[in-house]
MDTraj code that builds the backbone (N, CA, C; nanometers):
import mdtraj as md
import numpy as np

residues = "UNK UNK UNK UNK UNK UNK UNK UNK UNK UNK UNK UNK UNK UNK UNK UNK UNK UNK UNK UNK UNK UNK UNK UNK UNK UNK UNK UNK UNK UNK UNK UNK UNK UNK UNK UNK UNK UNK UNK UNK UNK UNK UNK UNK UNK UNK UNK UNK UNK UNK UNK UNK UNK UNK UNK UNK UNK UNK UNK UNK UNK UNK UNK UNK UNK UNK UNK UNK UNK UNK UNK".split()
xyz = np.array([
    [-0.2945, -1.3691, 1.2026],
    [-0.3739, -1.2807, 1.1195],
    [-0.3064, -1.2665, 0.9833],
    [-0.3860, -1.2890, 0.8666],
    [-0.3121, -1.2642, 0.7172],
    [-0.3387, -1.1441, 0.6692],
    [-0.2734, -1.0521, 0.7521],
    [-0.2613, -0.9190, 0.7126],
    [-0.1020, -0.8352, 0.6400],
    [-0.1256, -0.7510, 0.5880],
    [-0.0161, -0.7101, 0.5476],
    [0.0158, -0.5540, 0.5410],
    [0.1642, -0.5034, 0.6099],
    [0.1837, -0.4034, 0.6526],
    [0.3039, -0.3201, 0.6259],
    [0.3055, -0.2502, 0.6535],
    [0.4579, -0.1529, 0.5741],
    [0.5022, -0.0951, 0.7187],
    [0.6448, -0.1324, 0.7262],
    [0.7626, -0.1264, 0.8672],
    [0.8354, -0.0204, 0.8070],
    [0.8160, 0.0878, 0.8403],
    [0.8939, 0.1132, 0.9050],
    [1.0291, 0.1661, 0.9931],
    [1.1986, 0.1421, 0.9252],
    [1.2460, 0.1433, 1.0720],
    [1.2760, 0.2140, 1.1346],
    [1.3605, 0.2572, 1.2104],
    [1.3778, 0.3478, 1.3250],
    [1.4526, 0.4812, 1.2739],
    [1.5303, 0.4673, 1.1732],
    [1.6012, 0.6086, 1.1299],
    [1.4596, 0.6288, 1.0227],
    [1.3787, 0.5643, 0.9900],
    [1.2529, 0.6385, 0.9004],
    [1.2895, 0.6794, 0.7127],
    [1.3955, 0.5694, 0.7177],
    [1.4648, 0.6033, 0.5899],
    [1.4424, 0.4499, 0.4788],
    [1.3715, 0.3528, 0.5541],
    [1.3427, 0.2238, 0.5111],
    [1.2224, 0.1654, 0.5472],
    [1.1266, 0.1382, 0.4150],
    [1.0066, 0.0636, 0.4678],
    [1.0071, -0.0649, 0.3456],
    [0.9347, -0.1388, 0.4482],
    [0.9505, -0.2499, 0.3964],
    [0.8099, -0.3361, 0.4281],
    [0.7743, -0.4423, 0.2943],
    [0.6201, -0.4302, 0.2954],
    [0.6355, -0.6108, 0.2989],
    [0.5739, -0.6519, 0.4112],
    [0.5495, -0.7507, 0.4785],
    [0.3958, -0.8092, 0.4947],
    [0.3574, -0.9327, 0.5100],
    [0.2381, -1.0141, 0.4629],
    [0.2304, -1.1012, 0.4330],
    [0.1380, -1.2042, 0.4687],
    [0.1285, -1.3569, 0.4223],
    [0.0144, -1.3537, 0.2972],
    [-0.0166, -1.2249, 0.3324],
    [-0.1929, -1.2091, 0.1827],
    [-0.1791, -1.1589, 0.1297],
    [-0.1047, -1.0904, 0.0647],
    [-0.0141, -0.9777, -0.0904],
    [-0.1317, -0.9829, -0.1573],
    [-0.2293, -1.0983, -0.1912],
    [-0.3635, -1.1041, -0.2753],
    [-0.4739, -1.0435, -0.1845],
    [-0.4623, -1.0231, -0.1222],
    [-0.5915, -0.9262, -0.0533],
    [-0.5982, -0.7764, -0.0511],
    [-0.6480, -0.7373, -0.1512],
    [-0.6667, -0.5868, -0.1902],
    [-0.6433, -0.4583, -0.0688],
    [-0.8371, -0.5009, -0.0009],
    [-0.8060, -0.4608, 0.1093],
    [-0.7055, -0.4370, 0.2056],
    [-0.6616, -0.5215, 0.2863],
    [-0.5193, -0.5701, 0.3421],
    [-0.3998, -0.4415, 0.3245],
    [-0.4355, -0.4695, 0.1631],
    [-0.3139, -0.3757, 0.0818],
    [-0.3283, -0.2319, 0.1315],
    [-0.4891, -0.2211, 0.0689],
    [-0.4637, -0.0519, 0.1098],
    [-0.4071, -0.0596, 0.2570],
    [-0.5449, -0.0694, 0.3820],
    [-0.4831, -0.0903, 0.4896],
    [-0.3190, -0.0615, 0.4985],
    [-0.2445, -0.1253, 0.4556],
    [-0.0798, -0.1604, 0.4822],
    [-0.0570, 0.0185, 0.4619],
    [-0.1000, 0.0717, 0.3296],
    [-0.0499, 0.2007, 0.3050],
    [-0.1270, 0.3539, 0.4209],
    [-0.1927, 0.2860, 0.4707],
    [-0.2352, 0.4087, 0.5422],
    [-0.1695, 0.4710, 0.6433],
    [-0.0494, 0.4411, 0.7316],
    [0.0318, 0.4817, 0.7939],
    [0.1501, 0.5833, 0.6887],
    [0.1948, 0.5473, 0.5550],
    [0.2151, 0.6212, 0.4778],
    [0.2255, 0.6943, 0.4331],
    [0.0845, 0.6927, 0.3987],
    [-0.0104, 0.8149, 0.2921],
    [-0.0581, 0.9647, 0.4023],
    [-0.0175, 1.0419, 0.3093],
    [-0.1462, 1.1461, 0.3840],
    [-0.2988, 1.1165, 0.3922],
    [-0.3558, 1.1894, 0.4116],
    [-0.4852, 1.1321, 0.4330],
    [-0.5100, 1.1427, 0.2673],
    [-0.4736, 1.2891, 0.2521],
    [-0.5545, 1.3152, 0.1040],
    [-0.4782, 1.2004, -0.0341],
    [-0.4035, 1.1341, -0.0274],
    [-0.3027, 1.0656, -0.0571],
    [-0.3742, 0.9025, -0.0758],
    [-0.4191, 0.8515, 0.0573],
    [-0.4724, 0.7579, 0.0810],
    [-0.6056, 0.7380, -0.0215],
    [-0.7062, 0.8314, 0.0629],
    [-0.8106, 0.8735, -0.0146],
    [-0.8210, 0.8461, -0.1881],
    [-0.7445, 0.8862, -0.2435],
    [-0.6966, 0.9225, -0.3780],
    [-0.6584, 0.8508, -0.3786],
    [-0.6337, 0.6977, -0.3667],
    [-0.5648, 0.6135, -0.3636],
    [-0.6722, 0.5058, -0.3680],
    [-0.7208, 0.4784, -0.2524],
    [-0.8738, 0.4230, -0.2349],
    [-0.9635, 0.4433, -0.3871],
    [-0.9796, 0.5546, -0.4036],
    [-1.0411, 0.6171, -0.5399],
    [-1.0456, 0.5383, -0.6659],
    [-0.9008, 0.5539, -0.6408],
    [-0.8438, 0.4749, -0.8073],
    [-0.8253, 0.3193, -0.8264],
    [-0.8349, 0.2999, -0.6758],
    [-0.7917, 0.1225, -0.7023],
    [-0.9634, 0.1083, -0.7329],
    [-1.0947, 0.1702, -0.6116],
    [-1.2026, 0.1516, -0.6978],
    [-1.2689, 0.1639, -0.7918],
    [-1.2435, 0.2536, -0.9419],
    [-1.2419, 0.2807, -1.0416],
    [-1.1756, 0.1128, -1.1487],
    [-1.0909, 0.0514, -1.0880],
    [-1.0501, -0.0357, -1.1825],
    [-1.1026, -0.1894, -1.1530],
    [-1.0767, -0.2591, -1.2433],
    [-1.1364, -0.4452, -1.1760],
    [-1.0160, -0.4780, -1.2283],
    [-1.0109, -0.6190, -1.1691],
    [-0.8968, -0.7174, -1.1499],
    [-0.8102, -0.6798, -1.0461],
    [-0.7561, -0.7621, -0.9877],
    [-0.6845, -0.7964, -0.9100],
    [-0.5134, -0.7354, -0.9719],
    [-0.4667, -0.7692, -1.0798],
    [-0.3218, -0.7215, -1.1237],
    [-0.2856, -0.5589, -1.1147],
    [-0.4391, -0.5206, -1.1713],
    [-0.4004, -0.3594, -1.2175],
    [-0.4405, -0.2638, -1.0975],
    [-0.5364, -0.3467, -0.9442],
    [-0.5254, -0.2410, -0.8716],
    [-0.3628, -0.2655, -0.7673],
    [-0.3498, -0.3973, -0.7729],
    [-0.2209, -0.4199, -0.7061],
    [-0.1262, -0.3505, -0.7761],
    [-0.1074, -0.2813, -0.9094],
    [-0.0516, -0.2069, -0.9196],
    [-0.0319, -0.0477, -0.9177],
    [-0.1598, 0.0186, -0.8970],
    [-0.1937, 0.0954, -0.8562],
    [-0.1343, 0.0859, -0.7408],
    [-0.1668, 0.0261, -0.6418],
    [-0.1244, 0.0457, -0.4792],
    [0.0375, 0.0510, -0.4809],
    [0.0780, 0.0009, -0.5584],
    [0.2448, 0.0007, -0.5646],
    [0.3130, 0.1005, -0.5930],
    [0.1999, 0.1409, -0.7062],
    [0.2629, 0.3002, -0.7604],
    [0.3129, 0.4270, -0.6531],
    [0.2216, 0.3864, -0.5978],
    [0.2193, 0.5063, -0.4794],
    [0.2929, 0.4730, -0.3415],
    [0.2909, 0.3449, -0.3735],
    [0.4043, 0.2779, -0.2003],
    [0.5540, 0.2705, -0.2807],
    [0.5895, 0.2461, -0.3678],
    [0.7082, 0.2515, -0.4277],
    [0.8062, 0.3510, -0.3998],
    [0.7433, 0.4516, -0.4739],
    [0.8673, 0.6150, -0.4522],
    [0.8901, 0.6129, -0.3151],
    [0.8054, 0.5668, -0.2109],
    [0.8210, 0.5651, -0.0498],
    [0.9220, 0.4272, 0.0030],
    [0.8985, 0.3886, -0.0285],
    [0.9645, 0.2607, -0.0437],
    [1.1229, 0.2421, -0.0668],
    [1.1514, 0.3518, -0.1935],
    [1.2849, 0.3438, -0.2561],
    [1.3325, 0.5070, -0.2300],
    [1.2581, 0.5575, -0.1631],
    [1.2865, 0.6876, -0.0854],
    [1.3993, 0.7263, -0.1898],
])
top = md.Topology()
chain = top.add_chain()
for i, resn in enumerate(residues, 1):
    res = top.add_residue(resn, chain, resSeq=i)
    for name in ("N", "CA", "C"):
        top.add_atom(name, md.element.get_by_symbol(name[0]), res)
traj = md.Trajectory(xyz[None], top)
């Protein structure tokens, strides 16, 4: 499956964002919904649909997986 997902690990102090489809939008959000709060997600969903192209919502989605990310 070319899906892509955010691990994770066991002390909950490291996630790490894994995938063979980094270009599949969808996918992307998906990956962040274990993450996000709901209201978080949502608002998230929102803004990547508000924009076109491919660069600027993949960065959108980063914005918000990042600070989580680099905890």
């Amino acid at each position: 499956m070319n899906d892509v997902f955010i691990h994770r690990n066991a002390d909950r102090r490291d996630y790490r964002v894994y995938g063979r489809s980094m270009g599949n939008i969808p996918a992307m959000l998906r990956a962040t919904k274990p993450v996000l709060s709901d209201r978080q997600y949502k608002e998230l969903c929102k803004e990547v649909n508000k924009v076109d192209g491919y660069l600027e919502q993949k960065r959108i989605i980063f914005s918000y997986v990042d600070p989580i990310i680099k905890g």
